[in-house]
PyMOL CGO cylinders between C-alpha atoms (Angstrom):
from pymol import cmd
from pymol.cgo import CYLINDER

trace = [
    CYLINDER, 0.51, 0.28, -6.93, -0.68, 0.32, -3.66, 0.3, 1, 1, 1, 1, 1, 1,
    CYLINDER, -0.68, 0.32, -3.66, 0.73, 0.64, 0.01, 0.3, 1, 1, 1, 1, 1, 1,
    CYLINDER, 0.73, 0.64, 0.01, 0.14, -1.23, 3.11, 0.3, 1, 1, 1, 1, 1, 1,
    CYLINDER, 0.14, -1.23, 3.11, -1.28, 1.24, 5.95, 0.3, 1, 1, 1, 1, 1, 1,
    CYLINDER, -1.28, 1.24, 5.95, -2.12, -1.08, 8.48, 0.3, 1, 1, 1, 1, 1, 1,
    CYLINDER, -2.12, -1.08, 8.48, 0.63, -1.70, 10.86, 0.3, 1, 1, 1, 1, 1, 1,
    CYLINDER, 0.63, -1.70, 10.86, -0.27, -4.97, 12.00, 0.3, 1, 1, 1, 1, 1, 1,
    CYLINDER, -0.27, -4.97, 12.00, -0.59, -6.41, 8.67, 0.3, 1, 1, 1, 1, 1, 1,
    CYLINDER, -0.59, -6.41, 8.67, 2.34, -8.50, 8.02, 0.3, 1, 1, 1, 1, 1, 1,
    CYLINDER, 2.34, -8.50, 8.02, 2.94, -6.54, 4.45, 0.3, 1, 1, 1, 1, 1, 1,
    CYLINDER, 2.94, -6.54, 4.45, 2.79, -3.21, 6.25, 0.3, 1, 1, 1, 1, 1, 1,
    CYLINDER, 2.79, -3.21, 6.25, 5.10, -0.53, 4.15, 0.3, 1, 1, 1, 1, 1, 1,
    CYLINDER, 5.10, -0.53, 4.15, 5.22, -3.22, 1.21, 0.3, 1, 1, 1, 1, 1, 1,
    CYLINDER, 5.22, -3.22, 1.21, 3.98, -1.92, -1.95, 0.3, 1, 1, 1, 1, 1, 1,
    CYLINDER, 3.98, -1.92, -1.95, 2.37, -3.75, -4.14, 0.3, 1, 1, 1, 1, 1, 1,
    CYLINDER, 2.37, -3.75, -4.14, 0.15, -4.33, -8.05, 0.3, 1, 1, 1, 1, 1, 1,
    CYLINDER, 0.15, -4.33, -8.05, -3.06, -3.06, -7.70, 0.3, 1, 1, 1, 1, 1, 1,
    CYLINDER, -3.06, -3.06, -7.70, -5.03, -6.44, -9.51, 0.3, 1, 1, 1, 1, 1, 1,
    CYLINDER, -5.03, -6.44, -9.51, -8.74, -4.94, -8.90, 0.3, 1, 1, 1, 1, 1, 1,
    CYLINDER, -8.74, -4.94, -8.90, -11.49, -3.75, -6.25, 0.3, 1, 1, 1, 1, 1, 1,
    CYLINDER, -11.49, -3.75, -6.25, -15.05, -5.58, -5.26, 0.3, 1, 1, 1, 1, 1, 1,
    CYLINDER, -15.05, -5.58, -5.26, -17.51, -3.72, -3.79, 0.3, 1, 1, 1, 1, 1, 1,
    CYLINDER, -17.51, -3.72, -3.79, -19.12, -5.16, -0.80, 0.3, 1, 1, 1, 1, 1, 1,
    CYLINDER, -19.12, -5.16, -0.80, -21.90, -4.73, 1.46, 0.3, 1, 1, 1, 1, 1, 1,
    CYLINDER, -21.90, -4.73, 1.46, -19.58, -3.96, 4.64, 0.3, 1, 1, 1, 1, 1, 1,
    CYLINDER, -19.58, -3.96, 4.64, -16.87, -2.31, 2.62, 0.3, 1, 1, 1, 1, 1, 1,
    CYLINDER, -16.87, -2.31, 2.62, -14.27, -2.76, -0.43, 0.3, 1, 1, 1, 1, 1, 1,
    CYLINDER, -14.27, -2.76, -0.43, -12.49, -5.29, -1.46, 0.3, 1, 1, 1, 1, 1, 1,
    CYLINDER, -12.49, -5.29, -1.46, -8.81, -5.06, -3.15, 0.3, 1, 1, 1, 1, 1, 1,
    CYLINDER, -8.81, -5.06, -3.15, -7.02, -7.61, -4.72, 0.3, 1, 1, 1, 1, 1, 1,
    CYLINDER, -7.02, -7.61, -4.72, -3.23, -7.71, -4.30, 0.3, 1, 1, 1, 1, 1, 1,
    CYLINDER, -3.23, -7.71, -4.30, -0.45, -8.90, -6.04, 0.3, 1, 1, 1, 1, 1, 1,
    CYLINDER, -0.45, -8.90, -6.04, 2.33, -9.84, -3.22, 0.3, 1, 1, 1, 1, 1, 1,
    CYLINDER, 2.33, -9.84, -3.22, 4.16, -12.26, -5.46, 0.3, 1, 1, 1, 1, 1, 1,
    CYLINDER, 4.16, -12.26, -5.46, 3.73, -13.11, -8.90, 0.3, 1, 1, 1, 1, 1, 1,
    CYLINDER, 3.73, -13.11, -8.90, 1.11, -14.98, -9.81, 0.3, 1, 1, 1, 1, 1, 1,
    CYLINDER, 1.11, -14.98, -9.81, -0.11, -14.79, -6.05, 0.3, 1, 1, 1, 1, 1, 1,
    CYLINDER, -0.11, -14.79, -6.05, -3.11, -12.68, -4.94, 0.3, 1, 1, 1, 1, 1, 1,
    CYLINDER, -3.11, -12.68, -4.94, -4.63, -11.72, -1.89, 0.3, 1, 1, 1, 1, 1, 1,
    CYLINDER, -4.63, -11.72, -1.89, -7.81, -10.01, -0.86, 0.3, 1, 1, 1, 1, 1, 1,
    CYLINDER, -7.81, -10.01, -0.86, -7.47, -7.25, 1.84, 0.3, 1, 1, 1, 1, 1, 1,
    CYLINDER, -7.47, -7.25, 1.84, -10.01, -4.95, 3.08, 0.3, 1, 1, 1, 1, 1, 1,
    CYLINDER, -10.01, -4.95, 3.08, -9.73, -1.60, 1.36, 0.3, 1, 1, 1, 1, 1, 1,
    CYLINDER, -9.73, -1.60, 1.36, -9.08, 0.49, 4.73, 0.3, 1, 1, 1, 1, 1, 1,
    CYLINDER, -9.08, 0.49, 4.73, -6.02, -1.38, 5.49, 0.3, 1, 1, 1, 1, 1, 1,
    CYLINDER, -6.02, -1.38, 5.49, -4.57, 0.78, 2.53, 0.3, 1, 1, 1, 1, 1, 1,
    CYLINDER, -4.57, 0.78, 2.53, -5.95, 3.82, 3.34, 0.3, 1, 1, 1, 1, 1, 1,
    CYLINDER, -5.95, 3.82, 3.34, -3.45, 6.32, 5.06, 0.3, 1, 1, 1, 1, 1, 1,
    CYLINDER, -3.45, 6.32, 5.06, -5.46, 8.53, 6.77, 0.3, 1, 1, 1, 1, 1, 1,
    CYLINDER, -5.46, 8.53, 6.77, -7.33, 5.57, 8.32, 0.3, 1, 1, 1, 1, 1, 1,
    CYLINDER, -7.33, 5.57, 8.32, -4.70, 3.90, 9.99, 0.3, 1, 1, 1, 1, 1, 1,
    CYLINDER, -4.70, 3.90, 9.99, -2.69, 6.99, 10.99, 0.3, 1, 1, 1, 1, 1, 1,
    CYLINDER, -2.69, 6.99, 10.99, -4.30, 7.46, 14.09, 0.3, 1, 1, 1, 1, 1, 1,
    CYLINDER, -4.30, 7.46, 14.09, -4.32, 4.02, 15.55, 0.3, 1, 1, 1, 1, 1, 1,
    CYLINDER, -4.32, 4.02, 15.55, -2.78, 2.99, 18.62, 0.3, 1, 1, 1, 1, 1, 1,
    CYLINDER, -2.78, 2.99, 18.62, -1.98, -0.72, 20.38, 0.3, 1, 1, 1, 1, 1, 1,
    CYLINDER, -1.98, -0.72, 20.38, -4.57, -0.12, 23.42, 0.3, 1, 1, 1, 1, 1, 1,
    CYLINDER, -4.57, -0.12, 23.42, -4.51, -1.72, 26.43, 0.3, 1, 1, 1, 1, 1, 1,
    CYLINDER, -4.51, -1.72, 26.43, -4.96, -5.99, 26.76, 0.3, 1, 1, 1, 1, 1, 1,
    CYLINDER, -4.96, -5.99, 26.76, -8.71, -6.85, 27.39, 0.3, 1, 1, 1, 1, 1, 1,
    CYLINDER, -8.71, -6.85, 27.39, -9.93, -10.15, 28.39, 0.3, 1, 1, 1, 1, 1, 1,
    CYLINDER, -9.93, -10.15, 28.39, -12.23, -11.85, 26.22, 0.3, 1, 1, 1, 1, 1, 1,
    CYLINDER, -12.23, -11.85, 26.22, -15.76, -13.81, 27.69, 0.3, 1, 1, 1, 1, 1, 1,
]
cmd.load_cgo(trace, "trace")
């Protein structure tokens, strides 16, 4: 099983089947089981505790 860590993910605090991990060149890949039968790919940090602990919403910046 895994957890959601990422609060802005819209499965944040769901927990979910672990379905298997690809290694990537700009980071892991894990492969989710949200329903059955239906699996999604998130990036590996999103799950990570410690990683998304210590972000914050920061303050609105205009895009050029």
């Amino acid at each position: 099983m895994v957890e959601f860590h990422y609060r802005w993910h819209p499965y944040y605090g769901g927990r979910f089947r672990h379905e298997g991990r690809e290694d990537r060149a700009n980071g892991s890949i894990i492969r989710v089981e949200i329903r059955p039968g239906e699996i999604i790919q998130v990036a590996e940090w999103m799950l990570d505790r410690a990683f998304c602990a210590d972000m914050e919403m920061g303050e609105p910046r205009a895009l050029r």
